[in-house]
C-alpha positions as CSV (number, residue, x, y, z in Angstrom):
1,X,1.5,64.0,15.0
2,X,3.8,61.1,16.3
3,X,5.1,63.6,19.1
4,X,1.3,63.5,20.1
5,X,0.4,59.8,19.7
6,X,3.9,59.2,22.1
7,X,2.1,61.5,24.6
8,X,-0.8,59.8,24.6
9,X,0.8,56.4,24.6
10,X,2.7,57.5,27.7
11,X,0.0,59.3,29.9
12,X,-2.4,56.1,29.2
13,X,0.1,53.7,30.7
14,X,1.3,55.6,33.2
15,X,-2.8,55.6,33.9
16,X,-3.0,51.9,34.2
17,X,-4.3,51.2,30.5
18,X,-3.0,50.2,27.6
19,X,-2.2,52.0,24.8
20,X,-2.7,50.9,21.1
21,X,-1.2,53.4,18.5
22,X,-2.4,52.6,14.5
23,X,-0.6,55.4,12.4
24,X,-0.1,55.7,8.6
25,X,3.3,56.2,7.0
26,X,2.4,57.8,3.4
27,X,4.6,56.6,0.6
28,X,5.5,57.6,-2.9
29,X,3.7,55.4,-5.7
30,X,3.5,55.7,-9.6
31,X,0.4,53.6,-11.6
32,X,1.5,52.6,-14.8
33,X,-0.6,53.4,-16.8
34,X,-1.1,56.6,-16.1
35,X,-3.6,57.2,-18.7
36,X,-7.0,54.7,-18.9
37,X,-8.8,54.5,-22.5
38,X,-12.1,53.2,-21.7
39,X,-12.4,51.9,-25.8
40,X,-9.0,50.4,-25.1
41,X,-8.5,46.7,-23.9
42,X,-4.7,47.8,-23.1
43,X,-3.8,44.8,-21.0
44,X,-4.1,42.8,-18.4
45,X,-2.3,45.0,-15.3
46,X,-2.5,48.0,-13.5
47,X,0.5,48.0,-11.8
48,X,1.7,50.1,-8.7
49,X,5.1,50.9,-7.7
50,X,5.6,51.9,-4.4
51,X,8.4,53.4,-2.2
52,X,8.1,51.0,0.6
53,X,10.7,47.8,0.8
54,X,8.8,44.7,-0.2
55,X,10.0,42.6,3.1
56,X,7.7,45.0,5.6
57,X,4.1,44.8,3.3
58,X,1.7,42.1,5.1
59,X,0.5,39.6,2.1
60,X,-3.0,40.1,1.3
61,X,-3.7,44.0,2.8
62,X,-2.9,46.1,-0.3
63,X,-5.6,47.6,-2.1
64,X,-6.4,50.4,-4.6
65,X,-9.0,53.1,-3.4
66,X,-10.8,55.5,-5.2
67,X,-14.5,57.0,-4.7
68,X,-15.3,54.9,-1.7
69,X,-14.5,51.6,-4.2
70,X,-11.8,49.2,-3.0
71,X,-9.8,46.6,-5.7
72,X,-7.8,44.2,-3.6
73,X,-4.1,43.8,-5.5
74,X,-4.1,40.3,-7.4
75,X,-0.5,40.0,-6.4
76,X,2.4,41.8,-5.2
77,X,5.9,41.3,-6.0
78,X,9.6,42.6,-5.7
79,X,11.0,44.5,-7.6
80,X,14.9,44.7,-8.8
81,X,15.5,47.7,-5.8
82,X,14.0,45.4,-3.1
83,X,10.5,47.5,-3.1
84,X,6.5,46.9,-3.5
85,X,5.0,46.1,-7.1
86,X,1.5,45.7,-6.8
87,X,-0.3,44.3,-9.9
88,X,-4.1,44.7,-9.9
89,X,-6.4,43.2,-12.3
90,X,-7.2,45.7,-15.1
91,X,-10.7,45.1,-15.7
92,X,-11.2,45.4,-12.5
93,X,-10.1,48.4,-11.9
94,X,-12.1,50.0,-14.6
95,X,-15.3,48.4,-13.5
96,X,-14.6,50.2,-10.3
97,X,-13.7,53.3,-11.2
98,X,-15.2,56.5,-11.4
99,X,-16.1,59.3,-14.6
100,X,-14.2,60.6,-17.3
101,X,-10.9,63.3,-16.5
102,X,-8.5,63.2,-13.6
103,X,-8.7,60.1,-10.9
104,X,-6.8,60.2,-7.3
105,X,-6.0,56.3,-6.5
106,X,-4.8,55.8,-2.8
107,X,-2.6,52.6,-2.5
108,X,-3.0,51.1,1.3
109,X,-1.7,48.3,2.8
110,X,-0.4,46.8,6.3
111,X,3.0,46.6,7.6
112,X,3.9,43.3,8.8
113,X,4.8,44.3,12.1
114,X,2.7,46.1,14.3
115,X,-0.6,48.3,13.9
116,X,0.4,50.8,11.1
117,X,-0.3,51.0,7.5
118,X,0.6,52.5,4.8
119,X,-0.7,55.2,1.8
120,X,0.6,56.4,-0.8
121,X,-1.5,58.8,-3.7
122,X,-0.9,59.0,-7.3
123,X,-3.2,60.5,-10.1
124,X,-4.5,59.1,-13.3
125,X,-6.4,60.4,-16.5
126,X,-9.5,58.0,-17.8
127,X,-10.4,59.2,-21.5
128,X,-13.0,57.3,-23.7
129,X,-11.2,58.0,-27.1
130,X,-11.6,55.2,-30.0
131,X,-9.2,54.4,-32.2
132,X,-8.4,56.1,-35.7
133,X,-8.3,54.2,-38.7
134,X,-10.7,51.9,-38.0
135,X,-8.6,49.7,-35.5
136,X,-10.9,49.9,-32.9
């Protein structure tokens, strides 16, 4: 895929043009949590760690995708090995997403430098289970 966007990049300036090349790096993340109790209030954060080093993420690109819904990260952070923590408002995330059972969330965000972006896919269980014992 590079190999091919280099091509292309080549033969178009060597036409006279100019040659713009957007490409996504894809990226390891985990959500925490992993699991989504719709009769839970369980807290404030849905947080995102990704593989990517903090220093490189363009402030105010990173969202959370799922089902055509986007939730813009309400802050992003380092973490102690230098990489991305994205911390996205909880609620918010389960207005937006979809039904009960499994739930693919695509992290994307902009590089600081350049055209490119960045993806990264992790997977997430919503349940609607109230508590036992009369707690919830």
């Amino acid at each position: 895929m590079k190999r091919a966007a280099i091509i292309l990049c080549v033969l178009t300036l060597m036409l006279g043009g100019t040659a713009t090349v957007v490409y996504a790096n894809e990226i390891n993340i985990v959500i925490h949590p992993s699991i989504i109790n719709l009769s839970s209030h369980a807290g404030v954060w849905l947080t995102v760690y990704a593989d990517i080093p903090f220093s490189v993420v363009k402030e105010g690109t990173v969202i959370l995708e799922s089902n055509d819904t986007a939730v813009e990260a309400a802050f992003i952070k380092e973490s102690d090995r230098g990489d991305l923590v994205a911390k996205f408002d909880y609620a918010e995330v389960v207005e937006a997403i979809g039904p009960l059972g499994r739930l693919q969330l695509t992290l994307r965000g902009e590089y600081t430098e350049g055209d490119a972006f960045f993806e990264g896919v992790d997977t997430i269980y919503i349940i609607d289970k109230k508590g036992e014992g009369g707690g919830n």
